[in-house]
Short mmCIF file of the C-alpha atoms (twelve columns), coordinates in Angstrom:
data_MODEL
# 
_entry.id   MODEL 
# 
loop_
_atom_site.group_PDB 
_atom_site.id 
_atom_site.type_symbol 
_atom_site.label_atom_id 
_atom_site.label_alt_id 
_atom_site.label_comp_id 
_atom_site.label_asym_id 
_atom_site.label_seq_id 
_atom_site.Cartn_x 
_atom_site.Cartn_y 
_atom_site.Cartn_z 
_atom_site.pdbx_PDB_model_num 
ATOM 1   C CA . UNK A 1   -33.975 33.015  35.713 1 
ATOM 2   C CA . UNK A 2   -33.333 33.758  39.560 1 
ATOM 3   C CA . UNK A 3   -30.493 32.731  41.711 1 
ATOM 4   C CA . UNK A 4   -31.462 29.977  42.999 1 
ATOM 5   C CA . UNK A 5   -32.408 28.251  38.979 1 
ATOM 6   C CA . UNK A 6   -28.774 29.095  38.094 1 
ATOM 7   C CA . UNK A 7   -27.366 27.480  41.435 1 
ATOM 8   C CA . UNK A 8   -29.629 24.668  40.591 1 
ATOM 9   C CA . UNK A 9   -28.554 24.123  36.956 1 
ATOM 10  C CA . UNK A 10  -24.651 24.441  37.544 1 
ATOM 11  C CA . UNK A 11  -24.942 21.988  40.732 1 
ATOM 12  C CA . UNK A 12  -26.284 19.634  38.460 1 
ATOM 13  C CA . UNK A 13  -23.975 20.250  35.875 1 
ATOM 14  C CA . UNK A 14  -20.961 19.451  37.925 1 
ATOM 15  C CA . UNK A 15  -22.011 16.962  39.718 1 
ATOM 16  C CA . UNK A 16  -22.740 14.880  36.669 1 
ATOM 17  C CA . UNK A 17  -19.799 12.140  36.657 1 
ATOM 18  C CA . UNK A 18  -16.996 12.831  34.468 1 
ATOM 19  C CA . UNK A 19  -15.380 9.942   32.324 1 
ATOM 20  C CA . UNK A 20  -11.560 10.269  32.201 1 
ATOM 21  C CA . UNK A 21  -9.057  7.888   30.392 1 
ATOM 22  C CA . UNK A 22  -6.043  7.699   30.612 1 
ATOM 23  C CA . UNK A 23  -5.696  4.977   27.326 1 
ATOM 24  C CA . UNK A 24  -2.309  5.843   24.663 1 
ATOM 25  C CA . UNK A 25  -4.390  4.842   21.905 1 
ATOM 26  C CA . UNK A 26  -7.665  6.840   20.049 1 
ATOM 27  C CA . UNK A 27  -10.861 5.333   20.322 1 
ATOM 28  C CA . UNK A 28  -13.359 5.760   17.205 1 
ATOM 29  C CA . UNK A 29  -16.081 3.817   16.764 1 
ATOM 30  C CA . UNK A 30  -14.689 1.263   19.103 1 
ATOM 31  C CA . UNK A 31  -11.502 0.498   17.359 1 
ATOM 32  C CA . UNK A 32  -7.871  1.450   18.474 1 
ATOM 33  C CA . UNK A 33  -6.476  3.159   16.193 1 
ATOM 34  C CA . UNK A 34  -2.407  3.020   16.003 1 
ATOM 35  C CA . UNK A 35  0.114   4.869   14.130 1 
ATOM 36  C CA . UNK A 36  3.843   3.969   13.692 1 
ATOM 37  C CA . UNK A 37  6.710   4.931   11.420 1 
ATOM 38  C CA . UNK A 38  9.998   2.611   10.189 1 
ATOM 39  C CA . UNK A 39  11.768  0.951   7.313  1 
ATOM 40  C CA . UNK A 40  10.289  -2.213  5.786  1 
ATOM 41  C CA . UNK A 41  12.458  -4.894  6.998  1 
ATOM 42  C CA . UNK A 42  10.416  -7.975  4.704  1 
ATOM 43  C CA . UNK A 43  7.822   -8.323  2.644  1 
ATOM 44  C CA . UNK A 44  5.414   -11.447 2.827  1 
ATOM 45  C CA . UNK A 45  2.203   -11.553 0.783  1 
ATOM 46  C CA . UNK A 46  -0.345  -9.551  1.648  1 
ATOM 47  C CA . UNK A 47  1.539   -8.324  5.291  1 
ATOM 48  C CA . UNK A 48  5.066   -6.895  6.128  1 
ATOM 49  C CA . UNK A 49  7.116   -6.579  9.102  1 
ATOM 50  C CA . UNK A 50  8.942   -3.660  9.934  1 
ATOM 51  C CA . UNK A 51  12.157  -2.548  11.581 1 
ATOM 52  C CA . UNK A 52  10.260  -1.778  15.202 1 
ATOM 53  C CA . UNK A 53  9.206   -5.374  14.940 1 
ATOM 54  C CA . UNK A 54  5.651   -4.806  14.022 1 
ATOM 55  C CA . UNK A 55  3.615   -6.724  11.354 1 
ATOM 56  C CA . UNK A 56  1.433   -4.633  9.444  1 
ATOM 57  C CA . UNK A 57  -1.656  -6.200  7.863  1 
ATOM 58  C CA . UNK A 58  -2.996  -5.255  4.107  1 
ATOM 59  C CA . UNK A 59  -6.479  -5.768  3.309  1 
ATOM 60  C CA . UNK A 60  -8.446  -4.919  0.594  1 
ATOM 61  C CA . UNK A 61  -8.859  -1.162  0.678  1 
ATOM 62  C CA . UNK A 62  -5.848  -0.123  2.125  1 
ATOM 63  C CA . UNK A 63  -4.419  2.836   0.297  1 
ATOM 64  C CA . UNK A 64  -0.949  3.042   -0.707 1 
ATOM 65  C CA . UNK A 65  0.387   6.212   -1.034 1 
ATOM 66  C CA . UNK A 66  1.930   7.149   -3.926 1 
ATOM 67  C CA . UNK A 67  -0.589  4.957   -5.802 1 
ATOM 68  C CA . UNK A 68  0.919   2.464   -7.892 1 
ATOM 69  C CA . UNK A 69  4.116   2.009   -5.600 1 
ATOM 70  C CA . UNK A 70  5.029   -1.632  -4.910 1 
ATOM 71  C CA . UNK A 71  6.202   -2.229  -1.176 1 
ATOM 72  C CA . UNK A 72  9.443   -2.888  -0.643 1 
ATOM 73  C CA . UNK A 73  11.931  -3.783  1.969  1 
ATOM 74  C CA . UNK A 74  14.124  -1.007  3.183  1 
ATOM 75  C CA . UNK A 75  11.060  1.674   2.294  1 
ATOM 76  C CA . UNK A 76  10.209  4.162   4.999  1 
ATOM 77  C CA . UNK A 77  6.816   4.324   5.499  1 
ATOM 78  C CA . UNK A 78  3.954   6.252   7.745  1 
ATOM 79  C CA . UNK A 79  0.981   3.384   8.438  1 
ATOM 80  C CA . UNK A 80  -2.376  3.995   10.214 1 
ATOM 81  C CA . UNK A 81  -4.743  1.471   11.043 1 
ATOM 82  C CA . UNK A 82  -6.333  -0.851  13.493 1 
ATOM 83  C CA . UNK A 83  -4.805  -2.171  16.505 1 
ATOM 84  C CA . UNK A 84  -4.477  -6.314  15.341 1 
ATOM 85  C CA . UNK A 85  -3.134  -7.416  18.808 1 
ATOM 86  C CA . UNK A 86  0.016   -7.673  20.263 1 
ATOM 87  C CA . UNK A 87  1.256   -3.645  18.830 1 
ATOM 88  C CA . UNK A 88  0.889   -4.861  15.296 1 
ATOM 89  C CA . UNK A 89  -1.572  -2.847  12.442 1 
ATOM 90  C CA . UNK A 90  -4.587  -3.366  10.148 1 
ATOM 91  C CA . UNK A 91  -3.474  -0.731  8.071  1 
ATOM 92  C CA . UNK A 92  -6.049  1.266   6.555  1 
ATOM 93  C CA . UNK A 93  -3.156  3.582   5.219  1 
ATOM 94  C CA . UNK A 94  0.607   3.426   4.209  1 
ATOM 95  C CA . UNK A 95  2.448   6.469   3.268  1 
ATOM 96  C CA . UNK A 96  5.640   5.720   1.056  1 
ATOM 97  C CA . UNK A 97  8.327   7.995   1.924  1 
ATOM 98  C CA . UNK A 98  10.568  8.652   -0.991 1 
ATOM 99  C CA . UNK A 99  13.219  10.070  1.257  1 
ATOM 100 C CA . UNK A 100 13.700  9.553   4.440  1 
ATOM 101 C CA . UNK A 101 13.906  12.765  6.610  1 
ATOM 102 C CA . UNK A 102 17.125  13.138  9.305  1 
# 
């Protein structure tokens, strides 16, 4: 490939427009995907509200980690989900912490 090819290629290459965000949250498949830790502050039905003031969202299919473990208030616990609006979580995941590191 000569000079001028090579010039060619890499002029092209940067002048192709770069896409830069500057959004808090991770992006997969179109979803915004959130991540918070706290204590359980109450439990109601199939959703609980935590000690940051979020409401966290169960649905069918979210795991609990350890399996088996009911929710509780007062738990720590990691979630991850789905942004639901207004900084609160479709969880997809809640990790039970059975003691809370200082």
């Amino acid at each position: 490939m000569n000079r001028q090819a090579i010039a060619l290629a890499l002029g092209i290459a940067f002048a192709a427009p770069i896409s830069v965000s500057a959004q808090p949250m991770m992006m997969h498949g179109g979803y915004h995907h959130r991540q918070t830790s706290g204590r359980i502050r109450s439990v109601q039905g199939s959703s609980f509200t935590m000690d940051n003031g979020r409401t966290v969202f169960l649905k069918n299919g979210t795991v609990i980690n350890p399996r088996g473990i009911r929710l509780q208030a007062g738990q720590f616990v990691n979630v991850r989900g789905q942004s639901a609006g207004d900084h609160n979580i479709n969880a997809q995941v809640v990790d039970v912490q059975r003691y809370r590191r200082y």
